[in-house]
C-alpha positions in Angstrom: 194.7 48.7 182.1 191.8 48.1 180.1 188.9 46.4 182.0 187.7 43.7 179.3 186.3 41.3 181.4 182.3 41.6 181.0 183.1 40.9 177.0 184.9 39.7 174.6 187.9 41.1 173.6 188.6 42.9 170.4 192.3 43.3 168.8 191.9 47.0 170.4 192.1 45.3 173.5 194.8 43.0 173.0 196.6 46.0 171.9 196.5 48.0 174.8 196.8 44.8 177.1 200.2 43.7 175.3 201.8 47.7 174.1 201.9 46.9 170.6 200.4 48.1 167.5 196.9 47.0 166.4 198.6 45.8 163.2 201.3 43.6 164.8 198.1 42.2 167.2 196.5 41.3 163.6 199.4 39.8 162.4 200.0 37.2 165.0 196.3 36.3 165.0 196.1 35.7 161.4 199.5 34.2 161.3 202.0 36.2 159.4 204.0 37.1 162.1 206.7 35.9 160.8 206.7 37.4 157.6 206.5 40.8 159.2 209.4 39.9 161.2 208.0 40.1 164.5 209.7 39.0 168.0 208.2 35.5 168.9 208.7 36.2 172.4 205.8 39.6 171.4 203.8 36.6 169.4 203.7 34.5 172.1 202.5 37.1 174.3 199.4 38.3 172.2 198.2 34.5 171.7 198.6 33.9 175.7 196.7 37.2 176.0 194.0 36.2 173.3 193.4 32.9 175.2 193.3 34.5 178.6 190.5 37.3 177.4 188.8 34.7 175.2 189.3 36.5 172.0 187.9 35.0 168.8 188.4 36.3 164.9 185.1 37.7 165.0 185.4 39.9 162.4 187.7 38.6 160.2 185.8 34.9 160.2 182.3 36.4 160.5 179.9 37.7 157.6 177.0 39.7 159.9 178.3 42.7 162.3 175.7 43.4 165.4 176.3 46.9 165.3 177.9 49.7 162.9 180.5 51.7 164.7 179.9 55.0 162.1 183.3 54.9 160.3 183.9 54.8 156.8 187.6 53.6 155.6 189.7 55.4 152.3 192.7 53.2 151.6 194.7 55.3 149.1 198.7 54.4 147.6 199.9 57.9 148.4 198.9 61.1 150.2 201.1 63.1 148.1 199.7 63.7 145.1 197.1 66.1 144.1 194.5 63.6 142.6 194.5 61.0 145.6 194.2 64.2 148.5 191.4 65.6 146.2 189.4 62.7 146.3 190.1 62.5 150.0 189.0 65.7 150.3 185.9 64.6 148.2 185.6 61.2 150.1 185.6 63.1 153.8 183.0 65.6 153.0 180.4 62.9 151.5 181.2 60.6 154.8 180.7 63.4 156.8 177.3 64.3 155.2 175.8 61.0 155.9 176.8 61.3 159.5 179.6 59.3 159.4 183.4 59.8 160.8 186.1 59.1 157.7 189.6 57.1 157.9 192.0 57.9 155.5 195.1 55.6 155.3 198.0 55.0 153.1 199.7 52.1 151.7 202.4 53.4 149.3 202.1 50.9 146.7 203.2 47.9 149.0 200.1 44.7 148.3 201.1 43.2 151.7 201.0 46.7 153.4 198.0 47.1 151.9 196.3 43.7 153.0 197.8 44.8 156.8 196.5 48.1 156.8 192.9 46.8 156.0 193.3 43.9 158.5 194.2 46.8 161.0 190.9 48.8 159.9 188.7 46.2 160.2 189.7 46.0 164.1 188.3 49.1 164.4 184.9 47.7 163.0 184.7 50.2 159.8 181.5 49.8 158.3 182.8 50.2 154.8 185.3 50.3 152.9 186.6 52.8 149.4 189.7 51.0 147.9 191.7 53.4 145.9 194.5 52.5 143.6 195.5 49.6 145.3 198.1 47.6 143.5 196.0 43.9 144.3 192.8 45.1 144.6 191.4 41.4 144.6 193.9 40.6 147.6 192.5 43.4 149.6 188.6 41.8 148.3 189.6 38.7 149.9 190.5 40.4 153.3 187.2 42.4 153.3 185.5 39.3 152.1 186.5 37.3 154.9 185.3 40.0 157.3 182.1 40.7 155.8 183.2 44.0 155.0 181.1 46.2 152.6 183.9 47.4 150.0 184.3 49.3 146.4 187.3 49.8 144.2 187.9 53.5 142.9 190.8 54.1 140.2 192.1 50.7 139.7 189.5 48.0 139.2 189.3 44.7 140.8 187.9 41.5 139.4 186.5 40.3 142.1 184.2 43.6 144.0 182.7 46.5 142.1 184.5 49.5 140.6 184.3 52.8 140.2 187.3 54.0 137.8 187.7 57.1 135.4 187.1 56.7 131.7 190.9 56.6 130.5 190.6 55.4 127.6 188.2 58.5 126.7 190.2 60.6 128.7 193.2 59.9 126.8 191.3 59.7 123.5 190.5 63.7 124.1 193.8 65.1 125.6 195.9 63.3 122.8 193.8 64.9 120.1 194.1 68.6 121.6 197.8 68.3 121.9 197.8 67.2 118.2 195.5 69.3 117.0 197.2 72.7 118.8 200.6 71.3 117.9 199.4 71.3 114.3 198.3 75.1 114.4 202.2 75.5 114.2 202.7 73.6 111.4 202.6 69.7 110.5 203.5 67.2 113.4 204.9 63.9 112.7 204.5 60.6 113.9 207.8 61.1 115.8 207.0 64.5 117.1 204.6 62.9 119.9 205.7 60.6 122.8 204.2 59.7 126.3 206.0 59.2 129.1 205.1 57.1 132.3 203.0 54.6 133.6 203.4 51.4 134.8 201.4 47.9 134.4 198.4 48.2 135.4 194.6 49.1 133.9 194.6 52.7 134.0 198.2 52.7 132.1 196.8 50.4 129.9 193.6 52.2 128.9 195.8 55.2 128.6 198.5 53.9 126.3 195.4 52.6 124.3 193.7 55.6 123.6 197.1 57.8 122.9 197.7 55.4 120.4 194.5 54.7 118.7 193.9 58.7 118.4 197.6 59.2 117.2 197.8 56.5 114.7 194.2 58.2 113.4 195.6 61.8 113.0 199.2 60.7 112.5 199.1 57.5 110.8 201.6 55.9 112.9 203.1 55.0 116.3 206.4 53.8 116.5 206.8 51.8 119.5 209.9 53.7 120.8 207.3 56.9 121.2 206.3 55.0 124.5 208.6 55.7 127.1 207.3 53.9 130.3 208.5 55.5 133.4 206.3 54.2 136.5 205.0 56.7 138.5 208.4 57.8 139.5 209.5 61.4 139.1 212.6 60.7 139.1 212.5 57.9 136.6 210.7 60.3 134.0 213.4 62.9 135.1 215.7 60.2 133.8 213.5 59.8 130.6 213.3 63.2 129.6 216.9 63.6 130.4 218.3 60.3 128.1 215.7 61.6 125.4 217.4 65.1 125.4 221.1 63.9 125.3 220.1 61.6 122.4 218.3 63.8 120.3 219.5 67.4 121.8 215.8 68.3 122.0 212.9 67.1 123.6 210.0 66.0 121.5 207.8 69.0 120.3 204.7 67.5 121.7 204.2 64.6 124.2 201.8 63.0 126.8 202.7 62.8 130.4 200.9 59.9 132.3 200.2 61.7 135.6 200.7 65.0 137.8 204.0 62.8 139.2 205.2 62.3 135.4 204.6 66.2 135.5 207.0 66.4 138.1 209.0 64.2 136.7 209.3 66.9 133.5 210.0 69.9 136.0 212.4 68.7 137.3 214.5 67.9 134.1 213.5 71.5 133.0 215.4 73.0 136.4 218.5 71.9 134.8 218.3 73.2 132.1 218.1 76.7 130.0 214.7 78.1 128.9 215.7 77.3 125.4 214.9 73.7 125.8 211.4 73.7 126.1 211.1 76.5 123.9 208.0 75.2 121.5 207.1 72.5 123.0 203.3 71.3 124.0 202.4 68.7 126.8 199.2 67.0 127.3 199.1 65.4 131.4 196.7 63.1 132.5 196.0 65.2 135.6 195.1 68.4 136.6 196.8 70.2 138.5 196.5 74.7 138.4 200.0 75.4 139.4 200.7 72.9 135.9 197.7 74.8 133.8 200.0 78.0 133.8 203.6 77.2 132.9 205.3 78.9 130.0 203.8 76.4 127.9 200.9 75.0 126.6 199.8 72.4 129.4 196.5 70.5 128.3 195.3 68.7 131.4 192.5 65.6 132.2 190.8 66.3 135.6 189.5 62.6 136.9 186.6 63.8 138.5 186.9 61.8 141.9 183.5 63.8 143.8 181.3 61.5 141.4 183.2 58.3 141.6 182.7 58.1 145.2 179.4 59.7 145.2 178.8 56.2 142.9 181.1 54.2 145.2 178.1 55.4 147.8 175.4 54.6 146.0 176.9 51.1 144.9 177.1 50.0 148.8 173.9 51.8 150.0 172.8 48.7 147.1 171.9 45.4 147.6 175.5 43.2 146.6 175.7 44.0 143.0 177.8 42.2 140.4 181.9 42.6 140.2 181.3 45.1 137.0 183.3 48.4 136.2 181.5 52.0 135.9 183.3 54.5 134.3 183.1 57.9 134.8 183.8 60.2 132.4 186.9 62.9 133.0 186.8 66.6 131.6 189.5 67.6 129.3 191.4 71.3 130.4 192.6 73.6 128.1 195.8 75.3 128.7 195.7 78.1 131.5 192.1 77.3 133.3 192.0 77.9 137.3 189.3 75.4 138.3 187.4 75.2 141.3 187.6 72.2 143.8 187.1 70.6 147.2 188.8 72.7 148.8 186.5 75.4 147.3 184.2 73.8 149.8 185.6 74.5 153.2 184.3 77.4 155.6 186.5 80.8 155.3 188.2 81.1 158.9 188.8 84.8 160.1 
């Protein structure tokens, strides 16, 4: 058993003393015990065993820290995905260059798994704090906040902490004018030719949608509303999409948009099921890069979000005295069909 006598005890210690998770310790303490569905018989433990050791909310009620413990926290929606394990990639190297140990974590999506998992950090006494795509960026601020945890938003912006995000609305500007432009070497495209599929509600979506539309209505002169198809980031929804477009108009649309690498997938699978024929012509623009997607049978225009510089800039905004809650973007670089690009990974030592 942990000898925690000679000081005070931590949620680390309360852990090991009671055999649950550091988590479930944080949720009794703060009070959400319930919520989680925990046993109040293993509540009632953890409080007895905070009152014996003479545990207080030290970091969760306190702004100052007496000491930095070297570790540097990435809260990301999904591992999955190769945009979010780029930048971890990125986010590792950079933390490891400033002699510092990385955390990389996972919330899928979930705000209150998302709020736990940084309560759950923060007992480990991370010095800072990269928030990626979280879906309430400002609930996870509040949690940092109350801590006195040094924090930036990357992807998604917050309204309450500075972020770093990529410049979609630019980024979208440029890949919706290649697709138009190449699609027009083969003749005149229109307004019903080009539709985007995906997204969801939230800013990067938005600034997406926006610029796809702005550019198209520009080129096209229109943009019927049904040429939106939101799909979340779901590849199974967009499967759905692509496959309720096709038994509707017994084609796909000659050119269209994809919102992300997992819309991508989304399109793949549809294509599995069906003969070569049906994508004969067609021209996609994703909002993603991905090389495997650069070389398929068909012209693939790609955005890479370049995630090295946002959190090189996440860095620089927390090596900073407290700055204001504003937004940097950072611009993306558009990729023309069949391009191999070099990455993190490109990084790594060769192992014989």
């Amino acid at each position: 058993m942990a000898d925690i006598s000679k000081k005070k005890a931590t949620i680390y210690d309360l852990s090991i003393l009671s055999g649950a998770s550091a988590s479930t310790v944080s949720a009794v303490l703060n009070g959400s015990w319930r919520k989680r569905r925990i046993k109040e018989a293993t509540a009632q433990l953890i409080q007895n065993l905070a009152n014996e050791h003479g545990y207080t909310a030290n970091l969760q009620a306190r702004g100052l820290r007496s000491s930095r413990s070297g570790l540097v926290g990435l809260l990301l929606p999904v591992h999955d995905n190769r945009y979010f394990s780029s930048m971890a990639q990125s986010f590792e190297a950079q933390v490891r260059s400033r002699g510092q140990c990385p955390l990389v974590v996972s919330a899928c999506r979930d705000p209150d798994e998302e709020r736990q998992v940084v309560e759950t950090l923060i007992s480990y006494s991370i010095d800072e704090l990269f928030i990626a795509g979280a879906t309430d960026p400002d609930g996870v601020h509040k949690v940092c906040e109350k801590a006195g945890l040094k924090h930036v938003n990357i992807d998604l912006p917050g309204t309450l902490a500075p972020s770093v995000i990529s410049d979609n609305y630019e980024g979208a500007r440029m890949l919706t004018q290649a697709i138009i432009e190449r699609a027009q070497e083969d003749g005149p495209l229109l307004p019903d030719d080009l539709y985007l599929f995906g997204g969801r509600n939230d800013h990067a979506s938005h600034e997406r949608i926006r610029g796809f539309r702005d550019v198209k209505r520009a080129l096209l002169g229109a943009d019927p509303d049904v040429c939106i198809q939101p799909t979340g980031y779901s590849p199974a929804m967009t499967a759905r999409a692509f496959e309720a477009f096709y038994e509707g108009h017994g084609k796909l649309p000659r050119t269209f948009f994809v919102n992300s690498s997992i819309n991508l997938e989304g399109l793949m699978r549809f294509l599995a099921l069906h003969p070569h024929e049906t994508f004969a012509g067609i021209i996609v623009g994703c909002y993603d890069y991905d090389p495997f997607g650069s070389f398929l049978p068909f012209p693939v225009f790609m955005v890479r979000q370049d995630s090295e510089a946002m959190i090189a800039k996440g860095f620089a905004i927390l090596d900073a005295d407290r700055g204001p809650p504003i937004t940097h973007l950072v611009r993306p670089t558009l990729v023309p069909p069949r391009t191999a690009l070099t990455g993190p990974l490109d990084a790594l030592k060769d192992i014989e």
